[in-house]
N, C-alpha and C positions, 0 to 999 in steps of 0.2 A: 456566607450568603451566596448566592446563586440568581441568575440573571442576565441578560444579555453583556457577552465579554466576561463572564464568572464561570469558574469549572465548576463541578461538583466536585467533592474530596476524590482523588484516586481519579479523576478524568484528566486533567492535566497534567500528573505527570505518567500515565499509560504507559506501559512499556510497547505495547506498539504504537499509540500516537506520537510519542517523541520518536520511535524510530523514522517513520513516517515525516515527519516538521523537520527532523534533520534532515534526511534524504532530499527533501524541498528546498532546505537551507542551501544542501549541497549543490542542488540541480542550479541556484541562482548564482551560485560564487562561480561555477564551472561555463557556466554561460559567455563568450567570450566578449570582450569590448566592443562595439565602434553602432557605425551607422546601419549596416547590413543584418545586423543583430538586434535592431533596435525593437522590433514588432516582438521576438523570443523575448527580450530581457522584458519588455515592458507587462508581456503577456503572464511571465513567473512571477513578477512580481504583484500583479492582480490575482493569481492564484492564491501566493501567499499573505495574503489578505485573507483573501476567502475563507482558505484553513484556519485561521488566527481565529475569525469572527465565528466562524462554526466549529468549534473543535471536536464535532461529531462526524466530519467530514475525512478526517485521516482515517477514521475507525469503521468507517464504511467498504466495503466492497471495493467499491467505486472506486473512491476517494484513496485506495492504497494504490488496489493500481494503476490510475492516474498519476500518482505521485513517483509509484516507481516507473513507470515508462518515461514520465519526465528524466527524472536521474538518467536513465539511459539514454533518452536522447541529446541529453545536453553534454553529456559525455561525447558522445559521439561526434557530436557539433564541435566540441573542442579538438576533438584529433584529428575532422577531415579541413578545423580553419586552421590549427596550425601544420599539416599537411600540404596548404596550401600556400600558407604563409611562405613554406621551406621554399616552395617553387613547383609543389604539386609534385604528383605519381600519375605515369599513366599505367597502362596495363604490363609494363616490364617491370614496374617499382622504380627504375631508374629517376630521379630528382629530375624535375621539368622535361617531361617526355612523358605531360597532358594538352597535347595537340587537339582535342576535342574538347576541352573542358569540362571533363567529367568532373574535377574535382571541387571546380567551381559549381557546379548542378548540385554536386552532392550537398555542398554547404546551403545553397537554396534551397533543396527540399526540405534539410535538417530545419532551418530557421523556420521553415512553413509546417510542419510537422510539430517542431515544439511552440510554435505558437497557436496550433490548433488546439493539441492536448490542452496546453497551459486552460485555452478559454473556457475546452470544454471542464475540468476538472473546476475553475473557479464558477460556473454556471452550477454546478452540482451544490454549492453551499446555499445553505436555508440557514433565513434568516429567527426561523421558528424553533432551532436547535433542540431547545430546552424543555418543548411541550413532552408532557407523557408519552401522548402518540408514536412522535416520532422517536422518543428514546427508545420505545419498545420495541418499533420495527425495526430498528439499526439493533438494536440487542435479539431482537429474534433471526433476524438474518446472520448474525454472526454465531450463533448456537452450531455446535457440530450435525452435521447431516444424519439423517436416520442409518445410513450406512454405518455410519462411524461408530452412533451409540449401539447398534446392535453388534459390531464387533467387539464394544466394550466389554458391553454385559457379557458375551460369550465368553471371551476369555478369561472374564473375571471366574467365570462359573467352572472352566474348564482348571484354570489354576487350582482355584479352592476343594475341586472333585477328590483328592488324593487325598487331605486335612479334612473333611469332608467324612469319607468313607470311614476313619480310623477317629474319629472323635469330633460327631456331628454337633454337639453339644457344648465343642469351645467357644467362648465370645467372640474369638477372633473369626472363627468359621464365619458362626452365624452372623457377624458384623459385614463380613466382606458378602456371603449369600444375599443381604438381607440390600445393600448395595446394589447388587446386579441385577434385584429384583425390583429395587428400584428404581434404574434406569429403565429397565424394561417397562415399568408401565408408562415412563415418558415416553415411548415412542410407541403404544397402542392408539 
């Protein structure tokens, strides 16, 4: 059955929406403790909400790479807090010898950068997931680019040209011709 909070068969477990929900998993677990963190962590974790309830949102454009610049930034956030933790790097790398507090800056932009992402990413979720409409557009958007399909078909046809020449009349010819003729009319 299908409905709000319901996949459709083969939505839920997507091999890129789980890559994707992981990645998001990832990006909260990597997220580091305390009070300075607390706008980042509160921010992934309304994200991952968001993805849960729309689970057309990992499978979006948008919504991947949202998710993976999360991962990256919360990575990141973990190696300049516990960089800091150590006692900081200034520009020698020598351990406390950040006499400017770059390293501290860095951990506040990281926190204000993943918690921007986070909101914009969980703003992206529709509440409407499941209408035709919008399935179509998330599935026409992810369709390979005209580029792509005319490279297909060419090489399909380039391949086949030599099995082709020498026995135009095998099934297998004509199966894979009859292929590249048919992507071709999807992209007229």
């Amino acid at each position: 059955m299908t409905g709000p909070g319901r996949l459709r068969p083969g939505l839920a477990d997507h091999p890129a929406a789980l890559r994707c929900l992981n990645r998001l998993r990832r990006a909260r677990q990597t997220c580091p403790p305390g009070e300075r963190t607390a706008p980042a962590r509160r921010a992934l974790e309304k994200a991952s909400r968001a993805a849960h309830a729309d689970p057309t949102l990992p499978l979006t454009w948008e919504g991947e790479r949202g998710i993976d610049l999360l991962y990256v930034l919360t990575r990141d956030l973990a190696r300049a807090f516990e960089n800091e933790r150590r006692g900081g790097a200034g520009p020698s790398g020598q351990a406390g010898a950040d006499p400017h507090g770059e390293v501290e800056s860095l951990v506040e932009s990281l926190v204000e950068r993943t918690t921007a992402a986070a909101l914009k990413l969980a703003a992206l979720a529709r509440s409407d997931w499941d209408t035709p409409a919008h399935r179509s557009a998330v599935a026409r958007n992810r369709l390979p680019s005209r580029r792509v399909l005319v490279e297909i078909a060419e090489g399909l046809h380039r391949s086949v040209a030599v099995s082709a020449a020498l026995d135009p009349d095998l099934d297998e010819v004509r199966a894979l011709q009859d292929l590249a003729d048919g992507i071709a009319r999807v992209i007229r």
